[in-house]
C-alpha positions in Angstrom: 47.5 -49.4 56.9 45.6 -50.3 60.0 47.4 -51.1 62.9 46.0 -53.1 65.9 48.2 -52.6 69.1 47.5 -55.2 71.4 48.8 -56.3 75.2 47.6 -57.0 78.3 47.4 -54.2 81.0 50.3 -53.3 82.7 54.6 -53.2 81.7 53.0 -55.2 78.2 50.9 -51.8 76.9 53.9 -49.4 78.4 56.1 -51.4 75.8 53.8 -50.6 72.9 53.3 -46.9 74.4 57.4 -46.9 74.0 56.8 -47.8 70.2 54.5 -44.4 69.6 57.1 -42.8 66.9 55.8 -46.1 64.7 52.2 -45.3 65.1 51.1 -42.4 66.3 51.4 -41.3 62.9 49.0 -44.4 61.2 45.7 -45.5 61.6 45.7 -46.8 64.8 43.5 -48.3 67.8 44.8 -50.5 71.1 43.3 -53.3 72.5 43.7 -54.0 76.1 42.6 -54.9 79.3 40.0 -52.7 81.4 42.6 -51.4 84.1 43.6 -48.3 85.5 46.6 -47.7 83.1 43.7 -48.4 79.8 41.5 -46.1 80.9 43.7 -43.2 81.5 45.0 -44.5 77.6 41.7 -44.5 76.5 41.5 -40.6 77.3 44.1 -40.2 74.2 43.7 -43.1 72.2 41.4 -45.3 70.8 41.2 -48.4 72.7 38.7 -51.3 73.1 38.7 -53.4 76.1 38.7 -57.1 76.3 38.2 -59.7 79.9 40.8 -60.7 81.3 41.9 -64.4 81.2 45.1 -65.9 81.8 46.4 -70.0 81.8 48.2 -69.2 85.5 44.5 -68.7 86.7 43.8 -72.5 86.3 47.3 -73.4 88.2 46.2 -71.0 90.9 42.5 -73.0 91.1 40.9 -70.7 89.4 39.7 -72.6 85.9 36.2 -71.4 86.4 37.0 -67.9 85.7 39.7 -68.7 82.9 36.9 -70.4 81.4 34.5 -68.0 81.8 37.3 -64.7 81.0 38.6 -67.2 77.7 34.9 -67.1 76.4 34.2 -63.7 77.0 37.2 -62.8 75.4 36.4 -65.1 72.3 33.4 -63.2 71.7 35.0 -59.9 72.0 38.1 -60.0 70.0 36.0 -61.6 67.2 33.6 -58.3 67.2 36.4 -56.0 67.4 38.5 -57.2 64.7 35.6 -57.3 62.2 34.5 -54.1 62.9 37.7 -52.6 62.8 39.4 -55.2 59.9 43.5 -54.5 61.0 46.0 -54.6 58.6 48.6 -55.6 60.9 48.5 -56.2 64.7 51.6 -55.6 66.7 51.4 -57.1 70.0 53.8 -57.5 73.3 50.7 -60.5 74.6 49.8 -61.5 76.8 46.8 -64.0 77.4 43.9 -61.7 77.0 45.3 -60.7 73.7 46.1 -64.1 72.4 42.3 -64.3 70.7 43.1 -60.9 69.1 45.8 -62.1 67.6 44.9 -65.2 66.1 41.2 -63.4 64.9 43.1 -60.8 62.8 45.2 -63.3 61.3 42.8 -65.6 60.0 41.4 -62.7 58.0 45.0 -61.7 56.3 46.5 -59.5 58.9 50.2 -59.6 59.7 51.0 -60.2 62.9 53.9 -58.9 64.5 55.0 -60.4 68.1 57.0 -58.9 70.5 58.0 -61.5 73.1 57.4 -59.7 76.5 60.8 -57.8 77.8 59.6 -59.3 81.3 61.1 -62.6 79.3 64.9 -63.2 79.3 65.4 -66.6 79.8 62.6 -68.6 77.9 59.6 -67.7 75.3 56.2 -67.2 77.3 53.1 -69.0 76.9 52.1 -66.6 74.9 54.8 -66.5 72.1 55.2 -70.1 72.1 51.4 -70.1 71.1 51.0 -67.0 68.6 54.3 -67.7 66.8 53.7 -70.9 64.5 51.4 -67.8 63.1 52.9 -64.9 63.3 54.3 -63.2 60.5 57.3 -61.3 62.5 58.9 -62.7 65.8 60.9 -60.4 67.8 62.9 -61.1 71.2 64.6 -58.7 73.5 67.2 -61.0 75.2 70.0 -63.1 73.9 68.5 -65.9 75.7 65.9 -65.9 73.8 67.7 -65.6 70.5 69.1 -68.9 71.8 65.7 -70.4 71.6 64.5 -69.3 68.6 67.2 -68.5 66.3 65.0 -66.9 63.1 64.0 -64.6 65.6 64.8 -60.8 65.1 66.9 -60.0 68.5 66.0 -56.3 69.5 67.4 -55.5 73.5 65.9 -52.3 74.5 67.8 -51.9 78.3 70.4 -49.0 78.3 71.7 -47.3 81.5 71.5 -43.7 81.5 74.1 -41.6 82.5 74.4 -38.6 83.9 73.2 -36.9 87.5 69.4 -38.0 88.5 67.6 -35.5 88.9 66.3 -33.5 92.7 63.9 -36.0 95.1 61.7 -34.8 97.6 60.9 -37.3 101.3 58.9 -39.0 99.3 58.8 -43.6 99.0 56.1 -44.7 96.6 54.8 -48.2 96.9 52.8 -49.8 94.2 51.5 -53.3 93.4 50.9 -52.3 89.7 47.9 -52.5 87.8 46.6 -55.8 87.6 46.8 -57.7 91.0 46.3 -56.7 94.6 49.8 -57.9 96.4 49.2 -58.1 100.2 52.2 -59.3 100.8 54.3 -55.8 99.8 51.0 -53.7 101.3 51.4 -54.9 104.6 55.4 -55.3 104.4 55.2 -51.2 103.9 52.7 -50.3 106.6 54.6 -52.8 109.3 58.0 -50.3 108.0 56.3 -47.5 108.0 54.7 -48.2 111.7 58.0 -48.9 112.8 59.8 -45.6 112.0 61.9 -47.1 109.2 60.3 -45.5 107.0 60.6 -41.2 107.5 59.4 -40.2 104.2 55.7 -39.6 103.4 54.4 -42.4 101.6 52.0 -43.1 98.5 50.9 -46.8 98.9 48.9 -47.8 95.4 46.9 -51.4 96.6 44.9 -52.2 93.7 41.5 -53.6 93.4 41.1 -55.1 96.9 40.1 -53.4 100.2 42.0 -51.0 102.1 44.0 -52.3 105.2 42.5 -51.4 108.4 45.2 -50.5 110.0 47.1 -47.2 108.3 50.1 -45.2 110.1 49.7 -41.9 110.1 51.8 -40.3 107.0 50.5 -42.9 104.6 48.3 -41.9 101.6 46.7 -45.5 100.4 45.2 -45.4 96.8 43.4 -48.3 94.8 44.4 -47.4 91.0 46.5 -44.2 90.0 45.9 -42.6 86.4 49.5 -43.2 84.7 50.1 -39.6 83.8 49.7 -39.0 87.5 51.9 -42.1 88.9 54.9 -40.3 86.3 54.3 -36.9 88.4 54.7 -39.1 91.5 57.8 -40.3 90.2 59.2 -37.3 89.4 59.4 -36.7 93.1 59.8 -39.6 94.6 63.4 -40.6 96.3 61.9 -44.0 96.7 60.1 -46.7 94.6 59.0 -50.2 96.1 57.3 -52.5 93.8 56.2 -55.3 92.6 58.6 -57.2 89.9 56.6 -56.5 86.7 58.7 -54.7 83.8 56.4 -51.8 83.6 56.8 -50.4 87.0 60.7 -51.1 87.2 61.8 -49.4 83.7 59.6 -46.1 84.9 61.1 -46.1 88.1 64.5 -46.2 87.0 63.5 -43.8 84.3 62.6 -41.4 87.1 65.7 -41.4 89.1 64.4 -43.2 91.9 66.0 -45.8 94.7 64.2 -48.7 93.7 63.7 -51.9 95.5 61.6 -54.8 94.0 59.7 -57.6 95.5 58.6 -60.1 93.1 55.2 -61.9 93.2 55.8 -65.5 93.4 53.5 -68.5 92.5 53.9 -70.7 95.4 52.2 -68.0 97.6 49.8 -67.7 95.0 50.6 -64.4 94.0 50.8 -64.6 90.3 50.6 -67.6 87.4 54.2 -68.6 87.3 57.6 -67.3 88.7 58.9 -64.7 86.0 58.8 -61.6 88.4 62.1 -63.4 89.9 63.5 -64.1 86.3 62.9 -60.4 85.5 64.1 -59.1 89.3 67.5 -61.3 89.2 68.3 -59.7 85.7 67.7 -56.1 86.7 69.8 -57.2 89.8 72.4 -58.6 88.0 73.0 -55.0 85.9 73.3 -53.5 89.4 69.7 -51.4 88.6 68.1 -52.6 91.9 67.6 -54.3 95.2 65.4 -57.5 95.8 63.4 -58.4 98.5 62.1 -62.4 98.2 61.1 -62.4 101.8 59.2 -60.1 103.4 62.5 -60.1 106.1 64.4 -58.4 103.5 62.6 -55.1 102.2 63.8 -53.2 105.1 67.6 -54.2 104.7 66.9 -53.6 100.9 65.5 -49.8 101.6 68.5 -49.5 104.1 71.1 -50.8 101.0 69.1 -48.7 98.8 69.6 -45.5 100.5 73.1 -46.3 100.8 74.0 -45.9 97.6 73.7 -43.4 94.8 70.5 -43.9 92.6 71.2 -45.4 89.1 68.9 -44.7 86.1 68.0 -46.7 83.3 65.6 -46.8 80.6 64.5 -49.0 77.4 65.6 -47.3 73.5 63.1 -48.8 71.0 64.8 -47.3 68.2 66.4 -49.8 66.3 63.2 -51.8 66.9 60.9 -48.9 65.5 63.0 -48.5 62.5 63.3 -52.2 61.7 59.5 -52.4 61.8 58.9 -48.7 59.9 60.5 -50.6 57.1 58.3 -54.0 57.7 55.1 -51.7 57.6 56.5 -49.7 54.2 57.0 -53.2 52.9 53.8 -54.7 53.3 51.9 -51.7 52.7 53.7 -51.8 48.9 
C-alpha cells in the first residue's frame, strides 16, 4: 500500500518521524510544509511541499494571506495526490495539510488522524474538520477521549529514568521552525548581556532579521538542519524554547534543563493559546519550567539549574502496532 504522511512543519512531522518502524518499510512519501526541518527530511525521504495557511492567520489580520496560502494549497494538494494516488494518508494536521487530506479521501484513501499531541484538553481545528471523514481517529490525552469517545486513546508521554547523560556550558535558545518569536530572542540577549547567562549560547531566530544588538558569546542562527539541532542537544546543559511539542519532547529526550515560554495570541504571537495548554501539562508532570512573562525566564533558568535535569520522551509503540494491524487489514 501507499502511504501519504502528512503534517505541518514543526512538533506535527517529528510525530510522524516517531512513527518510522510503521513505514519506513512501505511505499511511502511526506507532505509538508517548506521549512527548515522539511528540507533537511527531504535529504532522506520523499517529500513534497505545500504553502502554508492556517485559520489563526485571519484572527491575527492576516486573511489576505490565508486566502491566498488556502488557494495555493488547493491547487497543490490536488496535483500531488493524483500523481501520487495514496492508499492511505496518516496525518498529525495541521492546516496546510487539511486539503491533502480531504483530496485523498475523495478518491478512496483511508485516512488515518492523529489529533496533535500539542492537544490535551480539546480537538483542534483541524480534527474537528478532518474527522466527519476520516476513517481512523486517534487522541493522545484522556481529555480528549472525553470528547470523542469512539476515538482510539493512544498517550505517547513516558518519563525516562535513569542518569542524563554529560552537558557541556552550553544554553540553546530556539523559536522553532515556523515563526520568528521576538519576544524569547530579545528575553535571551537582555540575560545574556547581563551576565545571567555564563554558558555560550546558540540562539536559532527563524525567518526574520538578526537583532542588532548581539553580546559577545552568542552564536545567532536563522534555521538549523534537524540532524544538527539533535548534535546541539546532545551537548547542551540548557534548552529555552518556545512551547511547541516538537522542541520540548527533544529537549527532554536530550537530558537537557528546559525552560519554555509559550507564544501567546493576545501578543500576536501565534493563532490561538495552545502553547500554554501544552506548557501547563508538561509543568504539571514536573518536566519543565514556564516563563509567561518575559519577567520570569531568568528566575525560570535560575529554578532550572537548581534542580536535577529530568528526561522524558514519547513511546509510539502501542500506536504503531495498532495501526500495523489497521494497514494489514485494509491491504487484505
Amino acid at each position: 500500500m501507499k502511504l501519504c504522511l502528512a503534517a505541518s512543519g514543526g512538533g506535527h512531522i517529528r510525530q510522524l518521524l516517531d512513527l518510522q518502524p510503521l513505514w519506513e518499510s512501505e511505499d511511502y512519501f511526506f507532505v509538508t510544509e517548506d521549512t527548515a526541518l522539511g528540507r533537511s527530511l527531504a535529504r532522506d525521504h520523499p517529500v513534497r511541499f505545500v504553502s502554508h495557511y492556517a485559520l489563526g492567520q485571519a484572527r491575527l489580520g492576516r486573511t489576505a494571506a490565508m486566502l491566498k496560502g488556502a488557494a495555493a494549497n488547493l491547487v497543490q494538494s490536488l496535483r500531488i495526490v493524483r500523481q501520487e494516488r495514496p492508499d492511505v494518508v496518516i496525518t498529525t494536521g495541521a492546516g496546510a495539510v487539511y486539503w491533502t487530506a480531504m483530496s485523498a479521501r475523495a478518491l478512496g484513501a483511508k485516512v488515518v488522524l492523529i489529533d496533535s499531541f500539542a492537544r490535551f484538553d480539546a480537538p483542534s481545528k483541524f480534527a474537528r474538520g478532518l474527522k466527519p471523514f476520516a476513517t481512523e481517529t486517534i487522541v493522545q490525552s484522556a481529555a480528549l477521549k472525553q470528547h470523542w469517545p469512539e476515538a482510539k486513546l493512544f498517550d505517547p508521554l513516558k518519563i525516562i529514568d535513569g542518569t542524563p547523560p554529560p552537558k557541556k556550558p552550553l544554553f540553546f535558545a530556539t523559536v522553532g521552525a515556523t515563526l520568528g518569536f521576538p519576544r524569547l530572542v530579545d528575553t535571551v540577549l537582555e540575560l545574556k548581556a547581563s551576565g545571567r547567562l555564563p554558558e555560550r549560547v546558540i540562539l536559532q531566530i527563524g525567518d526574520v532579521g538578526p537583532p542588532r544588538d548581539v553580546p559577545e558569546g552568542v552564536e545567532v542562527r536563522q534555521a538549523i538542519p534537524f540532524d544538527e539541532v539533535q548534535a546541539i542537544l546532545r551537548d547542551a546543559a540548557f534548552v529555552v524554547c518556545h512551547g511547541g511539542t516538537g522542541s520540548l519532547i527533544t529537549a527532554l529526550r536530550a537530558g537537557c534543563r528546559t525552560v519554555a515560554m509559550p507564544r501567546r495570541f493576545s501578543l500576536g504571537e501565534h493563532y490561538d493559546d495552545h502553547q500554554e495548554e501544552i506548557t501547563a501539562a508538561f509543568a504539571a508532570r514536573g518536566l519543565v519550567e514556564v516563563a509567561l512573562e518575559t519577567d520570569d525566564l531568568g528566575a525560570c533558568i535560575e529554578r532550572a539549574r537548581a534542580r536535577a535535569p529530568v528526561m522524558a520522551t514519547t513511546d509510539p509503540q502501542a500506536l504503531i502496532d495498532y495501526l500495523r494491524t489497521r494497514l494489514s487489514d485494509w491491504s487484505r
